[in-house]
FIKOLZA-1660 file (N, C-alpha, C; in steps of 0.1 Angstrom, whole numbers, plus 5000, padded with zeros to 4 digits):
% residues 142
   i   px   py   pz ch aa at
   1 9059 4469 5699  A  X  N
   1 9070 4460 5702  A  X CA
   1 9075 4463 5716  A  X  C
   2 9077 4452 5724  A  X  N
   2 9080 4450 5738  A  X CA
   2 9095 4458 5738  A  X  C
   3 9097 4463 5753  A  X  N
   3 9108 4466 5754  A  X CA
   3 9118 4458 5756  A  X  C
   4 9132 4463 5757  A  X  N
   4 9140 4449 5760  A  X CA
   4 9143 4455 5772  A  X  C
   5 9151 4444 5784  A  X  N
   5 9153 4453 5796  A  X CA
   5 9163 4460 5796  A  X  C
   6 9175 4463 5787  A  X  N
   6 9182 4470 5788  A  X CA
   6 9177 4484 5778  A  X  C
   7 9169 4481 5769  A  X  N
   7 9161 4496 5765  A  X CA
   7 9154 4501 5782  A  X  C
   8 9147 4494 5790  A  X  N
   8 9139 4499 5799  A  X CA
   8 9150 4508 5811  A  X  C
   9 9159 4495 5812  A  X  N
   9 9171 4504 5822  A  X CA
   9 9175 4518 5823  A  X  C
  10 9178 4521 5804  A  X  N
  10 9182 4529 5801  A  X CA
  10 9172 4543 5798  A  X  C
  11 9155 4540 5798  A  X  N
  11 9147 4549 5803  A  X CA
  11 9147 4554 5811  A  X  C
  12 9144 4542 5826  A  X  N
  12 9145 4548 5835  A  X CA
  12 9161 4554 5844  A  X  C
  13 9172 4548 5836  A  X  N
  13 9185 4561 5840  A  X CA
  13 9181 4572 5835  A  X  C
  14 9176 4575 5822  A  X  N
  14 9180 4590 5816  A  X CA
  14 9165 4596 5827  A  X  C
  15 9156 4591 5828  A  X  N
  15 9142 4598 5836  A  X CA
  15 9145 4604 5850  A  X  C
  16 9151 4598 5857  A  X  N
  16 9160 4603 5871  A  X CA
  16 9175 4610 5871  A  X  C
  17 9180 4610 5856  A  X  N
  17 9191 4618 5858  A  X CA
  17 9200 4616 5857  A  X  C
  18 9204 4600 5858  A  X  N
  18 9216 4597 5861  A  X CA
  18 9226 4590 5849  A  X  C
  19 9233 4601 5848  A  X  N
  19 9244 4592 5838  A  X CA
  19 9255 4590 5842  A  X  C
  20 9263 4580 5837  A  X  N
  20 9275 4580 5843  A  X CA
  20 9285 4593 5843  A  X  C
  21 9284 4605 5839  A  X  N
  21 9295 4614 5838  A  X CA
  21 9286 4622 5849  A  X  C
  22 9276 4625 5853  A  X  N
  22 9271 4632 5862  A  X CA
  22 9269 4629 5878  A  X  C
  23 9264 4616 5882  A  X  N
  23 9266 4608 5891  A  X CA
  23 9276 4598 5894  A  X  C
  24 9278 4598 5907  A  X  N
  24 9285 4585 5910  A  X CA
  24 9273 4570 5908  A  X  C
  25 9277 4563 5908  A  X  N
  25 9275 4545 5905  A  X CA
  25 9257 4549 5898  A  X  C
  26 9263 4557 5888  A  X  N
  26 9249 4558 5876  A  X CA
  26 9244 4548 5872  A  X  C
  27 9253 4538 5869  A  X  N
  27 9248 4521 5865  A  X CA
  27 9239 4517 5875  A  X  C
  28 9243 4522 5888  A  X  N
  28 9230 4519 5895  A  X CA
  28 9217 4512 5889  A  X  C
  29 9216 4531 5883  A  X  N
  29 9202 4530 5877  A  X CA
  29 9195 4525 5869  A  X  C
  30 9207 4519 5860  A  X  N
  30 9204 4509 5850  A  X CA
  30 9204 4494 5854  A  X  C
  31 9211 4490 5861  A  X  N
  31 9213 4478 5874  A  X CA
  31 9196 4475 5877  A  X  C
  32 9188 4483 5882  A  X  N
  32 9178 4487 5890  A  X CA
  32 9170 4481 5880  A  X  C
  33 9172 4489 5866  A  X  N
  33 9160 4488 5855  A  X CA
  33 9155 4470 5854  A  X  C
  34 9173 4470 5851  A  X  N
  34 9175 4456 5839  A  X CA
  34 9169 4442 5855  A  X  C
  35 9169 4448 5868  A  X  N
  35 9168 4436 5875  A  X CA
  35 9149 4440 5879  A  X  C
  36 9145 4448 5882  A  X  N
  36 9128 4450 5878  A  X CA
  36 9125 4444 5867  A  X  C
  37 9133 4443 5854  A  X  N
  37 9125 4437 5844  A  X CA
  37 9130 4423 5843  A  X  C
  38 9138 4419 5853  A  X  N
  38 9141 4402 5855  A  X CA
  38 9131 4395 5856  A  X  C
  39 9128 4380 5853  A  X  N
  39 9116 4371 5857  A  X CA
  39 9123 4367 5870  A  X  C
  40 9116 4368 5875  A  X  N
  40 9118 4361 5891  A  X CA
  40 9118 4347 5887  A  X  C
  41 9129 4341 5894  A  X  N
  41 9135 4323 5897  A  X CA
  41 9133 4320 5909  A  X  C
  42 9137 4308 5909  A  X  N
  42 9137 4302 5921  A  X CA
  42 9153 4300 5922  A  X  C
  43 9158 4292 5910  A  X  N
  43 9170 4293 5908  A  X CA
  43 9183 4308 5907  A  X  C
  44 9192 4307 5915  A  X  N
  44 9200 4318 5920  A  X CA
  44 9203 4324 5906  A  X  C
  45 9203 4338 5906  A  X  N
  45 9207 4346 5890  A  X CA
  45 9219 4349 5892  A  X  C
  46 9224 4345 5880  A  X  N
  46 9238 4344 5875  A  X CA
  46 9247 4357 5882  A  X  C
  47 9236 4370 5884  A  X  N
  47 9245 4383 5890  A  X CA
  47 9239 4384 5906  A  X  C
  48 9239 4374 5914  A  X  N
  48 9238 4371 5927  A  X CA
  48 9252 4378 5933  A  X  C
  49 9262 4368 5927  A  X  N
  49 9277 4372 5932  A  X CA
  49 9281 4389 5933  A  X  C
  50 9280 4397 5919  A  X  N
  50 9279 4406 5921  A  X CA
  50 9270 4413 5927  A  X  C
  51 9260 4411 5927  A  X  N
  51 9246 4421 5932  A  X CA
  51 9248 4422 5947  A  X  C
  52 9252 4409 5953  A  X  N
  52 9259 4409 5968  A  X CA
  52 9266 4420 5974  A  X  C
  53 9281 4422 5965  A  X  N
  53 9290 4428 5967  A  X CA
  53 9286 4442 5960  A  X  C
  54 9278 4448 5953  A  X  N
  54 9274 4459 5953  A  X CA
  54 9264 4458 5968  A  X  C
  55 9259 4452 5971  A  X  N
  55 9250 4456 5985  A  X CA
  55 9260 4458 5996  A  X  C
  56 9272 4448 5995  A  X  N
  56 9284 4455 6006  A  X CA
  56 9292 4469 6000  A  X  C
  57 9292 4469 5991  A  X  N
  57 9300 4481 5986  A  X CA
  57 9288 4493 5987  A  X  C
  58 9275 4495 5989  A  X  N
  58 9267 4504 5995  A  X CA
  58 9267 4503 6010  A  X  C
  59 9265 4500 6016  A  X  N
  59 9270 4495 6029  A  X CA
  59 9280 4504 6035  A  X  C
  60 9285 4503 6028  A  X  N
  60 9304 4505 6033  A  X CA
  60 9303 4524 6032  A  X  C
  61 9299 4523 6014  A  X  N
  61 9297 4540 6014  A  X CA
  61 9289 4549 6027  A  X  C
  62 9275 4541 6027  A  X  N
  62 9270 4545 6035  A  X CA
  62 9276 4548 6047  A  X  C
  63 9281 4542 6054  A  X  N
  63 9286 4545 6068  A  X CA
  63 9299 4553 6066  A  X  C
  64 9307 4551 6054  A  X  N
  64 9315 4561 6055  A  X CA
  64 9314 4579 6050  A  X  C
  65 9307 4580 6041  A  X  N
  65 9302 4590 6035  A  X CA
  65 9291 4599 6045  A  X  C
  66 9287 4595 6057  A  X  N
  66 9283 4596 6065  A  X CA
  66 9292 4602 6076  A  X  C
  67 9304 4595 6079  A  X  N
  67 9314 4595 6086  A  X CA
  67 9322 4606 6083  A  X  C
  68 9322 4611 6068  A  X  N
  68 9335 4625 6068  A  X CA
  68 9321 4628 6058  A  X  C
  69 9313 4635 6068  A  X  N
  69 9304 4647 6068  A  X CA
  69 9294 4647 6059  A  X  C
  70 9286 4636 6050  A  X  N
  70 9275 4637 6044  A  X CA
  70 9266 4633 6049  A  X  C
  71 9254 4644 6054  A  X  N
  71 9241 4640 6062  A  X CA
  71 9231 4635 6052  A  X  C
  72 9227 4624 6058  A  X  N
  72 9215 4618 6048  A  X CA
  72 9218 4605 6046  A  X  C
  73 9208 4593 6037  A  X  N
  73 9204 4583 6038  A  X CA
  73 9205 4579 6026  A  X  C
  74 9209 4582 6017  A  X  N
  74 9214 4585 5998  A  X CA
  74 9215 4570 6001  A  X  C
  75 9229 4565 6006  A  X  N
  75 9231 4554 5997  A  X CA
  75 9224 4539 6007  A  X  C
  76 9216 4543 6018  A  X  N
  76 9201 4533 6026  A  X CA
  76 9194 4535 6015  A  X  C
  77 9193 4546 6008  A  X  N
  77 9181 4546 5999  A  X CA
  77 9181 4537 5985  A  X  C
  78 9193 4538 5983  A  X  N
  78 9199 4533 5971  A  X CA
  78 9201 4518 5969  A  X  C
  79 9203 4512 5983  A  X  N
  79 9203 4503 5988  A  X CA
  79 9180 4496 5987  A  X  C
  80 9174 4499 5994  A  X  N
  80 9163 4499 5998  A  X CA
  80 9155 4498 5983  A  X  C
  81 9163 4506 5975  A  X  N
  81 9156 4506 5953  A  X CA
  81 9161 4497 5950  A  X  C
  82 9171 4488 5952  A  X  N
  82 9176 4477 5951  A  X CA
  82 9170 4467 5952  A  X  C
  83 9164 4466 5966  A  X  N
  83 9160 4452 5974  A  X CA
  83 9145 4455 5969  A  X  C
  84 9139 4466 5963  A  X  N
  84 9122 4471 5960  A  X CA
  84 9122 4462 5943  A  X  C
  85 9138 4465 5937  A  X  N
  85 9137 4463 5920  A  X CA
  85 9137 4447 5921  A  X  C
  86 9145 4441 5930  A  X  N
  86 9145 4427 5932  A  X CA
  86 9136 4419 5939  A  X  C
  87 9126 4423 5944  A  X  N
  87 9115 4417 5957  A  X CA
  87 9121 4404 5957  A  X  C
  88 9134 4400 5965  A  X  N
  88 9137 4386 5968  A  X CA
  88 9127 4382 5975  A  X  C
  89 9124 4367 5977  A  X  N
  89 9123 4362 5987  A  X CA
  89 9129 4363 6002  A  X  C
  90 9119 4359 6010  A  X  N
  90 9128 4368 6023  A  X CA
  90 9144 4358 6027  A  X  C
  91 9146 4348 6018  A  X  N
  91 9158 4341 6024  A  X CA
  91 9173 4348 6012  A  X  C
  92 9166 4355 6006  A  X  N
  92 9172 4362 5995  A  X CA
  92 9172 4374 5999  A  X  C
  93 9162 4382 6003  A  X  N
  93 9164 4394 6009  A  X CA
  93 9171 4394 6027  A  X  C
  94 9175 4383 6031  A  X  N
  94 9184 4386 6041  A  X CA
  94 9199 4386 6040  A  X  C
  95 9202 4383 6024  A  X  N
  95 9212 4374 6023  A  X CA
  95 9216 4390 6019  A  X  C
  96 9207 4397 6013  A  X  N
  96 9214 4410 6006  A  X CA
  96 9213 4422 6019  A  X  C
  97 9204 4422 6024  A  X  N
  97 9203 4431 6038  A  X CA
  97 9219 4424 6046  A  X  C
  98 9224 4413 6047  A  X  N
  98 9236 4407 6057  A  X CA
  98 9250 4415 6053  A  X  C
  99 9248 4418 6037  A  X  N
  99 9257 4418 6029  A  X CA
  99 9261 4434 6031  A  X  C
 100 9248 4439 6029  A  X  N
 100 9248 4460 6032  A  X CA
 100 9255 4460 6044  A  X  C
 101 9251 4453 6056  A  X  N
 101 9256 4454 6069  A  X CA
 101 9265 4451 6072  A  X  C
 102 9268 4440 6059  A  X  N
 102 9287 4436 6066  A  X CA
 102 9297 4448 6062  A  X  C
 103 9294 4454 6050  A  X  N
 103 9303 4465 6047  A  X CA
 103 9298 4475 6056  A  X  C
 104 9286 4481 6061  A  X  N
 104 9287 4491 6069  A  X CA
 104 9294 4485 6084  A  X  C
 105 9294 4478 6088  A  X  N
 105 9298 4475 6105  A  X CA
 105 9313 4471 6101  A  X  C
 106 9316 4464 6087  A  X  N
 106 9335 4463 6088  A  X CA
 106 9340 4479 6088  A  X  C
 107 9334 4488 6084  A  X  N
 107 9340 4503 6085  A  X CA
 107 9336 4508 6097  A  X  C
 108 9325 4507 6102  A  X  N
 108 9325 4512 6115  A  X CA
 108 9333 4506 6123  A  X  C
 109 9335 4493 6125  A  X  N
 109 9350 4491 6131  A  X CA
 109 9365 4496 6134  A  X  C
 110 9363 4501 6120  A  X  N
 110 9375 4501 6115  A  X CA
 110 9381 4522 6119  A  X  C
 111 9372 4529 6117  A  X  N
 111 9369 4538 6114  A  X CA
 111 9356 4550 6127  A  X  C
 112 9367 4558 6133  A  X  N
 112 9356 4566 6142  A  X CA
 112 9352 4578 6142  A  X  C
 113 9365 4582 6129  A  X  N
 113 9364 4598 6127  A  X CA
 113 9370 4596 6110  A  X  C
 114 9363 4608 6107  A  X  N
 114 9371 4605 6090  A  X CA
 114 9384 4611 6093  A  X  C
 115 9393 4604 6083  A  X  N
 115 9407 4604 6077  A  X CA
 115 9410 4601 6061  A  X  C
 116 9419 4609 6055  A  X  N
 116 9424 4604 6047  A  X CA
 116 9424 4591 6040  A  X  C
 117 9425 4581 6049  A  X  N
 117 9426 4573 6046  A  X CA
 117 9411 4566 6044  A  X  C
 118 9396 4571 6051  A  X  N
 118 9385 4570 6050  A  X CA
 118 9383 4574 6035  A  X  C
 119 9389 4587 6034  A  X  N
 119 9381 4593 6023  A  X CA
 119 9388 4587 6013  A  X  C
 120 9399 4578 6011  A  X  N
 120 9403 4570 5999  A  X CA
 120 9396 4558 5999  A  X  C
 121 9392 4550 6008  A  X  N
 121 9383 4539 6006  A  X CA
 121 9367 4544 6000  A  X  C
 122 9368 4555 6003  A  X  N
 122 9351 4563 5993  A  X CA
 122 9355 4561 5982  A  X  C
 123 9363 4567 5976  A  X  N
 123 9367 4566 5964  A  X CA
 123 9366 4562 5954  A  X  C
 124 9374 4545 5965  A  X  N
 124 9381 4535 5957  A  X CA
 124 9363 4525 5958  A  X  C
 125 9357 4527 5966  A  X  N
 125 9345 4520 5969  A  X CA
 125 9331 4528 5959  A  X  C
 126 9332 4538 5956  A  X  N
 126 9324 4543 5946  A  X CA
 126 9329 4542 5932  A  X  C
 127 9341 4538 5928  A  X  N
 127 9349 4531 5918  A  X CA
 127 9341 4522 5915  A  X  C
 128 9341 4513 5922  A  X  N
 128 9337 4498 5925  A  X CA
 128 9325 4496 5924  A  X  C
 129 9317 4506 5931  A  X  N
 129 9302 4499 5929  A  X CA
 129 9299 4506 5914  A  X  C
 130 9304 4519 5911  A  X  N
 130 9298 4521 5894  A  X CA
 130 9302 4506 5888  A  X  C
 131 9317 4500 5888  A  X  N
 131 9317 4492 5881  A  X CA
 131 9310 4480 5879  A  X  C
 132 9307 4476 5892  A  X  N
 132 9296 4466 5897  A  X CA
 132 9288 4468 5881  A  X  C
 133 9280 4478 5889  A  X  N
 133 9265 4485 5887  A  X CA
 133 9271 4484 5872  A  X  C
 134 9279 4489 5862  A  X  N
 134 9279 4487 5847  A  X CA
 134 9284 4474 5841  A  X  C
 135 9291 4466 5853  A  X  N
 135 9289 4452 5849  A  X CA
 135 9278 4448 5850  A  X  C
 136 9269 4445 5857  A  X  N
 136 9258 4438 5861  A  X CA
 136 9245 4443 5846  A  X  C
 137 9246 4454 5849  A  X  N
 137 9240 4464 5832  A  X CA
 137 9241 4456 5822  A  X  C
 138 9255 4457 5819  A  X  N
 138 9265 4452 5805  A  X CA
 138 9260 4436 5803  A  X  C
 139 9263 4425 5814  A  X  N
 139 9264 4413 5813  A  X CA
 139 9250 4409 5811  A  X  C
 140 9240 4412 5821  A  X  N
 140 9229 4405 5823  A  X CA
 140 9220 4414 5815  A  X  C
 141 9218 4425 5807  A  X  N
 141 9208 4435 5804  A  X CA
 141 9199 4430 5793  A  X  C
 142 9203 4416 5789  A  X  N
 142 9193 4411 5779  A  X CA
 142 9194 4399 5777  A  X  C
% end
């Protein structure tokens, strides 16, 4: 019996580790699963809108989490599994590469040294993309 894609999701979350009580935006991982086991359209998928705004809400981490002292490429990478689980087309993969970039360069603007006030937008933006990430799971997983 075939899997369904939110059984597959949920393999490959528990195979890398990530649950939601242990990692930040765990749904990620299931996100990841349930959109690799998507049939590729031509027609725009219903979790476009969010999938967007999770690519700006990685974006955003990334430059900031970066910015008050985490060395490394964690959430480029996270970003990069994303656009690998989705192989858009390249007018689809620009639209989500524009999207990473707009959240990382609106904080680099914004932001030259960490503050308090940086490290509450992490927060509130790692909030957000778990929720993304378990909406996108929840809604679209089958």
């Amino acid at each position: 019996m075939p899997l369904t894609r939110l059984a597959a999701a949920r393999i490959l979350a528990h195979k890398i580790g990530m649950t939601r009580h242990r990692r930040p935006l765990a749904g990620l991982a299931l996100a990841l699963g349930i959109l690799a086991a998507a049939p590729a359209h031509g027609v725009e998928a219903p979790y476009e809108k969010p999938l967007l705004r999770l690519a700006e809400v990685l974006g955003s981490i990334h430059y900031l989490r970066n910015l008050c002292g985490e060395a490394g490429q964690e959430w480029r990478e996270r970003m990069e599994a994303l656009l690998e689980a989705e192989a858009p087309p390249p007018a689809r993969r620009a639209r989500m590469v524009a999207s990473f970039n707009h959240g990382y360069r609106s904080f680099e603007a914004s932001y030259a040294v960490c503050t308090e006030s940086a490290r509450a937008a992490i927060r509130r933006y790692m909030k957000e993309g778990a929720e993304l990430s378990s909406d996108i799971a929840a809604r679209y997983g089958n």
